[in-house]
N, C-alpha and C positions, 0 to 999 in steps of 0.2 A: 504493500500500500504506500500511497506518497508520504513524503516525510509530513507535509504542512497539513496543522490539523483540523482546519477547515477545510481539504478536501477527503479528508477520511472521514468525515458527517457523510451517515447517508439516513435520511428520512423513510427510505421507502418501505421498508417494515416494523416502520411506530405505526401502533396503535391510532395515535393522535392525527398521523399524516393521511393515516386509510381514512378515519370517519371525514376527515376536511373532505377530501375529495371524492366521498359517497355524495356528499352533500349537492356534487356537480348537479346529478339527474334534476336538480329542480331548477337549475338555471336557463334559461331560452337558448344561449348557442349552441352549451350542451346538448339540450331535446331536439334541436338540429341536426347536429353530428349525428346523434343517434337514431333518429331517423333516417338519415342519407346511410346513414352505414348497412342498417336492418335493409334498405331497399336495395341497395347490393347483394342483398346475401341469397340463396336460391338452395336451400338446404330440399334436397329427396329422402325419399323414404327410405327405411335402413342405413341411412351413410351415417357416418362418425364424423362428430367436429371439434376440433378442440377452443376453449379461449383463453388468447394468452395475454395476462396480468388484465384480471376479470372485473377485481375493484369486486364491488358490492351485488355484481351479475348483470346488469342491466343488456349486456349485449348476451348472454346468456339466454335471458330468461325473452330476446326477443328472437334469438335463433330459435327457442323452443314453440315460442308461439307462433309464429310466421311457417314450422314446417307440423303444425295445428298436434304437437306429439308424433308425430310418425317418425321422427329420427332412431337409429338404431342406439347411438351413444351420444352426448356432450360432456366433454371434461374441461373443468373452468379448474384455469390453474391462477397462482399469482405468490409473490415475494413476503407478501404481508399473511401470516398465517390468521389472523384474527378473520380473513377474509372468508373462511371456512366456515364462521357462524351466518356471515350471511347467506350465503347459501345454502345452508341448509333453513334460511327462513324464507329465502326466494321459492324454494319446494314447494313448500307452503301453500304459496300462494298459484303457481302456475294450476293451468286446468289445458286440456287434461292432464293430471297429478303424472307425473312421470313413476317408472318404476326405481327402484333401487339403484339396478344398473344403467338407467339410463340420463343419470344426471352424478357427477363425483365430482369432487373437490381434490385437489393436487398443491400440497405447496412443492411450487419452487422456485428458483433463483435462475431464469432462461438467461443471464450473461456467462451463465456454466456451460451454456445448450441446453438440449432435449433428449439426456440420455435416459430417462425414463420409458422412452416410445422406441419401439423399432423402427424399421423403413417401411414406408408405404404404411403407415397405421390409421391415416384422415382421409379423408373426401373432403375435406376442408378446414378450414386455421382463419379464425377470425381476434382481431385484436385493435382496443380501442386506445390511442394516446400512448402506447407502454412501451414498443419495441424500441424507439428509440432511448430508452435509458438502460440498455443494456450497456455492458459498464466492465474496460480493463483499461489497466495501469499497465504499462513495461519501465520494469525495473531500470533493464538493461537502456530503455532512451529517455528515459526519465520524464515521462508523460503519459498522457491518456491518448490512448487510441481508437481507432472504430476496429479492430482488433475483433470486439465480443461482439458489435453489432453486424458486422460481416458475416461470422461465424454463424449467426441466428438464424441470417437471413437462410444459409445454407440448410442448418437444420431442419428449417420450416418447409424449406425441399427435398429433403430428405424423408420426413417425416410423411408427406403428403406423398398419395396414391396418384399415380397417370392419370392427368384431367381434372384434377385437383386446385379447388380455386382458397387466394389467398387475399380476403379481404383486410386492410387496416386504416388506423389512421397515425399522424403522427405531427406533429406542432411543424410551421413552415420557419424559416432563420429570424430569429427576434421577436416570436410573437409579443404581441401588443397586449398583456392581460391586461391590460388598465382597459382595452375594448373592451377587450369581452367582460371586464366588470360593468361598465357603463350599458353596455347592451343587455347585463341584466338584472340593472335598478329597478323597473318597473314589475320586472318579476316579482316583488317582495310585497307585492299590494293581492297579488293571486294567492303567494307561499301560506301552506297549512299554519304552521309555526314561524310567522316571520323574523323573530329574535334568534330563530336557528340559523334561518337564512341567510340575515344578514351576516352572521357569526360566519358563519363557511365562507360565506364571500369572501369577508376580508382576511381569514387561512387561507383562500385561494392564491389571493394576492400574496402575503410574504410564503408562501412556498414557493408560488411564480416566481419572484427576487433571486430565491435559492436555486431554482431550476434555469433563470437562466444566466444564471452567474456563473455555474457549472458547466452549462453549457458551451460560455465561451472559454471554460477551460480546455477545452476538448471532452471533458468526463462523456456527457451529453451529449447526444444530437440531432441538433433542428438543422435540417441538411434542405440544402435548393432543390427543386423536385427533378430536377436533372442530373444530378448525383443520386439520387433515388432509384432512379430510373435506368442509371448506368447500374448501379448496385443489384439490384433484384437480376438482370440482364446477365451479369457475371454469375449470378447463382446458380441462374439456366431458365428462369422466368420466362413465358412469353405472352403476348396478349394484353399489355402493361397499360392500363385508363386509370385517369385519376381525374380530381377536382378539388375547388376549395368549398370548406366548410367551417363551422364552427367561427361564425363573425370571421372567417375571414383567413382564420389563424391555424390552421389547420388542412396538409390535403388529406382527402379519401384516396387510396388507391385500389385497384382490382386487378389480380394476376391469373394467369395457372399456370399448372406444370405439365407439359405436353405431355402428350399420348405418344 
């Protein structure tokens, strides 16, 4: 790990940093993304999907409704173990109720990879916001590299079956969270609980600070959709469409792995 101990801080499996960013699902550009992403997704009967760094499910629990229960598997994986209660209170609530095996919970830490899954185990890999904080250090050049996120993206090819589609999203170079807070102010006049709202919000905000401070360390990355684009392309991607979303701050993309 780097000597300076402001880069050795990592948030992403407090407690405190998962509920902030549960909190997302009630923000407008949020329920944007999240819709543009569910309308990308095209889950068939019997296939297996995985979602990687799930948060509190929401793209879960819309792969499950959108393929009305008929999927064979979804596995929501993610770095924060505490993520695991929510999901199992997302169960809950889906209709229809999935079985046992048909919804699981996984922690893990995807800047290790995916050696949990064999080859060819998905029919598809969806993931909201997460891949890019996949996350190494080289000792030996004395910085942070895309190293781990290269390596993911690979996984994610590996892992996925011929024909195999890989939907995500991931922040564009410097997002603007001060937009996307301001886009959603007026949200908190809707919000169930507005005093939570607000609350999250402004976690959103100095996490945003922290994420893209790292960011420009290299830890992070919010990469040009062109380098995106060459990246996924190196992995063996093809069929590669994307767009922006989330106020703006954010692209969608859509890939697969040939046949």
């Amino acid at each position: 790990m780097p000597a300076t101990a402001s880069a050795s801080i990592n948030h992403w499996p407090d407690s405190a940093c998962a509920r902030a960013f549960w909190g997302q699902q009630e923000i407008p550009p949020y329920r944007r993304l999240l819709a543009d992403t569910i309308a990308w997704l095209d889950p068939k009967p019997g296939e297996e999907w995985l979602d990687l760094g799930c948060g509190c499910g929401q793209l879960t629990g819309g792969l499950w409704e959108k393929a009305q229960g008929s999927v064979g598997r979804i596995v929501a994986s993610d770095c924060a173990a505490i993520n695991e209660q929510a999901i199992a209170k997302l169960r809950t609530h889906l209709r229809p109720s999935p079985a046992e095996e048909q919804l699981s919970f996984v922690h893990l830490d995807f800047s290790n990879g995916l050696p949990v899954w064999d080859d060819a185990t998905f029919d598809g890999v969806v993931s909201g916001l997460a891949i890019q904080y996949a996350e190494y250090y080289s000792q030996d050049r004395g910085c942070w590299t895309t190293d781990a996120y290269d390596r993911l993206l690979r996984e994610v090819y590996r892992v996925l079956r011929a024909g195999g589609r890989f939907v995500f999203s991931v922040n564009v170079p410097e997002p603007g969270w001060r937009r996307v807070a301001l886009q959603s102010l007026h949200g908190v006049f809707r919000a169930r609980h507005p005093g939570r709202y607000f609350k999250n919000s402004l976690r959103m905000m100095r996490y945003g600070k922290w994420l893209t401070r790292e960011a420009r360390s290299g830890r992070f990355h919010y990469l040009p959709i062109e380098t995106i684009v060459e990246k996924l392309s190196t992995a063996g991607f093809s069929n590669i469409s994307h767009r922006l979303t989330y106020a703006s701050q954010a692209y969608l993309v859509r890939c697969l792995k040939p046949i």
